[in-house]
C-alpha positions in Angstrom: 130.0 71.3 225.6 129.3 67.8 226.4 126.8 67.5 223.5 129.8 68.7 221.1 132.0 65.8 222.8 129.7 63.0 222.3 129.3 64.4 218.1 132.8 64.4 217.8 133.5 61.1 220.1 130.7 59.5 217.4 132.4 60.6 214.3 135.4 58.8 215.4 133.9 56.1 216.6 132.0 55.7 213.2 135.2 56.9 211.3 137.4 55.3 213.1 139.2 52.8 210.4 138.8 55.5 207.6 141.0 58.1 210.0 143.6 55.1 210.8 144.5 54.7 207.1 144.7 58.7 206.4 146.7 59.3 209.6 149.8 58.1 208.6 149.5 60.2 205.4 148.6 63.4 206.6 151.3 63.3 209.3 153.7 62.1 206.0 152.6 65.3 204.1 151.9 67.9 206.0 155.2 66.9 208.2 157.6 67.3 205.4 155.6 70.6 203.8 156.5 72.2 206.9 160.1 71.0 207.2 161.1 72.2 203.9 158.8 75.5 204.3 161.1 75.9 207.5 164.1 75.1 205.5 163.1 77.3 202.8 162.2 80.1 205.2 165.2 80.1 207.3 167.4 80.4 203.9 166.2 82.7 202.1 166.5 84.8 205.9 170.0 84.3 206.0 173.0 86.2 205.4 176.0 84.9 205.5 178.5 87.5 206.6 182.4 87.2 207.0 181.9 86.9 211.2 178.7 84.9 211.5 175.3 84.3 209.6 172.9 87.2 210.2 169.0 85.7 210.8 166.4 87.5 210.1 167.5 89.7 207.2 166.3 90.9 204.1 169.9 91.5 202.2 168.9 88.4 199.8 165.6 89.6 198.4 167.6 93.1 198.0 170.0 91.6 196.1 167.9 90.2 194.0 165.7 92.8 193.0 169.2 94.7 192.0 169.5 91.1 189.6 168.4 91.9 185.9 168.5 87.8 185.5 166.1 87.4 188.3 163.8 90.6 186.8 164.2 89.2 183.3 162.6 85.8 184.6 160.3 87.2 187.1 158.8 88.9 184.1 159.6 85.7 181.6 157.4 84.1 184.5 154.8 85.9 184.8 153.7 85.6 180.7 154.4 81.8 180.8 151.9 81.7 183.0 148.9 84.5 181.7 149.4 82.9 178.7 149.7 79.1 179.2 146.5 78.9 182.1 144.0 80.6 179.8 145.3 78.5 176.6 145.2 75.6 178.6 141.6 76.0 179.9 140.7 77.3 176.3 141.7 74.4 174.2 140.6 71.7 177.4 137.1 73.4 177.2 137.1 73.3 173.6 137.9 69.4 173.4 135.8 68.9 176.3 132.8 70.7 174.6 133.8 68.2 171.4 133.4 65.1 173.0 130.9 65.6 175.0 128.7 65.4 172.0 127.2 61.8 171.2 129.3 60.5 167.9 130.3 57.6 166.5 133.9 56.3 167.7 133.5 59.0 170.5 135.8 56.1 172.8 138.8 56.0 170.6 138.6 60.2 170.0 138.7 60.4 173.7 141.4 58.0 173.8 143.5 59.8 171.4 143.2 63.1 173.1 144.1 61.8 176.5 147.5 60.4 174.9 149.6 63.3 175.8 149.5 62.2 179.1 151.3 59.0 178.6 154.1 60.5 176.8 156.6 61.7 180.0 157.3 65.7 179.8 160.7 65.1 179.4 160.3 63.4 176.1 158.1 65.7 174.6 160.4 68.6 175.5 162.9 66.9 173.6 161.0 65.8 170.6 159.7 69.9 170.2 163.4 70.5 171.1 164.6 68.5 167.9 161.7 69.7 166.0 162.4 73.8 166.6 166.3 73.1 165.7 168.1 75.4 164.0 168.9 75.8 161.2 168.2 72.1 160.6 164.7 71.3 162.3 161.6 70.1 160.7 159.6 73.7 161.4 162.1 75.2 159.7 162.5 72.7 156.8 158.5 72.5 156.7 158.5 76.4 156.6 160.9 76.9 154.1 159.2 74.9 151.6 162.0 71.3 151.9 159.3 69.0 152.4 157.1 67.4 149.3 153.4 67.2 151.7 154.2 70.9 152.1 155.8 72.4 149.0 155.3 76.4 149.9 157.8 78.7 151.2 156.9 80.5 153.6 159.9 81.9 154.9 163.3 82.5 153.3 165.8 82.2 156.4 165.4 79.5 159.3 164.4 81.4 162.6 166.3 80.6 165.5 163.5 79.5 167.7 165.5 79.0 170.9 167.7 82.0 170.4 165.0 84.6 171.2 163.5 84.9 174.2 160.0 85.6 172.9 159.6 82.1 170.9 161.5 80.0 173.5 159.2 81.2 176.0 156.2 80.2 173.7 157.6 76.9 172.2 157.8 75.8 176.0 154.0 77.1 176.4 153.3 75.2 173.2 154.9 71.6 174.8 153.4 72.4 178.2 149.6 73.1 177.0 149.6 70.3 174.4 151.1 68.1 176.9 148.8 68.8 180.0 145.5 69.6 177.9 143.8 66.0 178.6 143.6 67.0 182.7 141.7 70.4 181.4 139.5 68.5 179.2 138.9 66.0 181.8 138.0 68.4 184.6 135.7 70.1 182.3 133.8 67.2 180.8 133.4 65.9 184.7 131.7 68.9 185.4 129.6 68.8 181.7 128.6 65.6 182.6 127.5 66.7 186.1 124.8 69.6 184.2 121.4 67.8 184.2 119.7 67.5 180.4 116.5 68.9 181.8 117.8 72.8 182.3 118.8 72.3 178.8 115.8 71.3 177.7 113.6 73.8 180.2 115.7 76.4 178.0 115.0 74.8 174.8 111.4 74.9 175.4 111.7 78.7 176.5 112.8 79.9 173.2 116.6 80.2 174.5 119.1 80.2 172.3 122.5 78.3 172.4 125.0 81.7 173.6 122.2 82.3 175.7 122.1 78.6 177.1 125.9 78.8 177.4 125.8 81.9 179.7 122.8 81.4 181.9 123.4 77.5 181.9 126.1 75.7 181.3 129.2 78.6 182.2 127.5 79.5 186.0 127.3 75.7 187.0 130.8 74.7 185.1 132.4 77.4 187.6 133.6 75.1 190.6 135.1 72.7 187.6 136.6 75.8 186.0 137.8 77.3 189.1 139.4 74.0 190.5 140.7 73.9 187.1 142.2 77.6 186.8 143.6 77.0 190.6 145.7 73.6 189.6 146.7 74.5 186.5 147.9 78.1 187.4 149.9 76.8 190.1 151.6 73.6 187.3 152.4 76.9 185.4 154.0 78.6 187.8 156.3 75.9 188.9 156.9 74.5 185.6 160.4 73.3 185.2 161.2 70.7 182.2 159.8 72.8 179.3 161.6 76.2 179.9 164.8 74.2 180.7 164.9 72.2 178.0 163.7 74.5 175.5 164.3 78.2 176.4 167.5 77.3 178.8 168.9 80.7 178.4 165.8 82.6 179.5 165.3 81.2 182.6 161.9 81.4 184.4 161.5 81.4 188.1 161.9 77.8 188.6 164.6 77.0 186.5 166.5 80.0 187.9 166.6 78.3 191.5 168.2 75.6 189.5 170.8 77.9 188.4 171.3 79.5 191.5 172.1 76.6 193.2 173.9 75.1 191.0 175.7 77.8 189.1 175.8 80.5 191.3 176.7 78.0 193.8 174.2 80.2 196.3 171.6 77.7 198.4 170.6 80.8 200.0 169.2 82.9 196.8 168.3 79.7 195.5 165.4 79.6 198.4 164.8 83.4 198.4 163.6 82.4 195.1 161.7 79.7 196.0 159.9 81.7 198.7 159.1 84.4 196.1 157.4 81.7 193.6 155.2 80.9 196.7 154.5 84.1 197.8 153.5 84.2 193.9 151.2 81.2 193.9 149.6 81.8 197.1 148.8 85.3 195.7 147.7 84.2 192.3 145.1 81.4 193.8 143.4 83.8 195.8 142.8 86.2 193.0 141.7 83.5 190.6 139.4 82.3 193.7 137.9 85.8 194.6 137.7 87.0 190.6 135.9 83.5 189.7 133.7 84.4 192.9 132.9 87.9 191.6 132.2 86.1 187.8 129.8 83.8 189.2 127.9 86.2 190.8 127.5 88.6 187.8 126.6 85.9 185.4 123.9 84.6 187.7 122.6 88.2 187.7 122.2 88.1 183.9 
């Protein structure tokens, strides 16, 4: 016991300056994540009846599994996200893969892929919102064969991209994977970067070929980058707010439908039942992705 209170007196001794500057932080973080979480908690537990508020009850997450706008995003939610996180980590690995090749003007590539990041979300949502108009926008114009660099006609009509569900839905995953691509491509490339060149070359010289490099090599030890990747990026997609408002505003997903709770409905309270339910979402979605990334690792280290 003593022993373990002279470690612990040492590290803060030696620590000391580095746990001064953090302190005021945590206690700034983790303070307010539990004060809304309380907030958000004690809401959505709250029924609000004509003698007095009823706490703890369930009558809010009742009603809103009897709401067909809630199950209609709940489900809207759930393919924004299997579709967006896999595209996302697709295309970042793919672009990561690119330039992590030697080449000449590699600098200015990389530059020009990590651009989407400096545009704000807002004003790429509104630029794709311009250009999947209708009847008037340039996809449909392009499409239809109006403009001289693209002469053929490909279709006869001008789809109504934000009056179906379906393409709203995937014109928002569209805007949200081309504008958060560069972190994926980033995170990946860190952890490309990380491999050492001589298991490549150990493999070389053992008659290896490159799927079989990929597999064995690089894919096992690009796991904790994919998995931190997978984890960030799953829970961005979840929550993701300015694309689906903007561009599918009458298919609401989970987020934009506490927006509309509280506003429209005029209803704080299903507006945090919600908001619990996206958590209780995320939370289970991370440890899935954690244990099924686990499992992966494993299997492709038995191969």
């Amino acid at each position: 016991m003593f022993k373990k209170i002279k470690i612990l007196s040492y590290f803060f001794k030696k620590n000391l300056f580095a746990i001064l500057i953090l302190t005021p932080a945590v206690i700034y973080l983790v303070g307010f994540l539990l004060i809304i979480l309380f907030k958000v908690v004690e809401l959505s537990l709250t029924h609000i009846t004509p003698k007095a508020p009823l706490f703890p009850s369930v009558y809010n997450f009742i009603e809103l599994s009897k709401n067909p706008e809630f199950k209609e995003a709940f489900f809207r939610t759930i393919l924004f996200t299997f579709i967006g996180t896999p595209l996302e980590l697709l295309i970042g690995m793919v672009a990561a893969f690119l330039l992590a090749r030697e080449f000449i003007a590699r600098g200015i590539i990389r530059s020009l892929f990590i651009l989407p990041l400096a545009i704000p979300s807002i004003v790429t949502a509104i630029i794709l919102y311009i250009m999947f108009d209708y009847p008037g926008g340039h996809i449909n114009n392009i499409l239809m064969g109006n403009h001289s660099f693209f002469p053929f006609k490909v279709i006869s009509y001008p789809i109504n991209w934000r009056g179906s569900g379906f393409f709203a839905i995937l014109v928002s995953i569209f805007g949200k994977v081309w504008r958060d691509m560069p972190i994926s491509m980033l995170i990946i490339l860190a952890g490309l970067q990380s491999i050492e060149k001589d298991q490549y070359e150990a493999a070389q010289t053992m008659g290896a070929g490159a799927m079989q490099t990929f597999i064995k090599i690089t894919l096992p030890l690009l796991t904790p980058a994919i998995s931190t990747l997978l984890i960030l990026r799953s829970i961005e997609m979840w929550k993701e707010f300015i694309f689906p408002f903007i561009l599918a505003g009458s298919y609401p997903l989970l987020a934009t439908l506490i927006e509309r709770a509280y506003h429209e409905w005029r209803d704080p309270y299903e507006a945090s039942t919600i908001a619990l339910i996206l958590l209780v979402l995320i939370i289970i979605s991370t440890i899935l992705i954690f244990y099924l990334l686990k499992w992966l690792k494993k299997r492709l280290v038995k191969i």
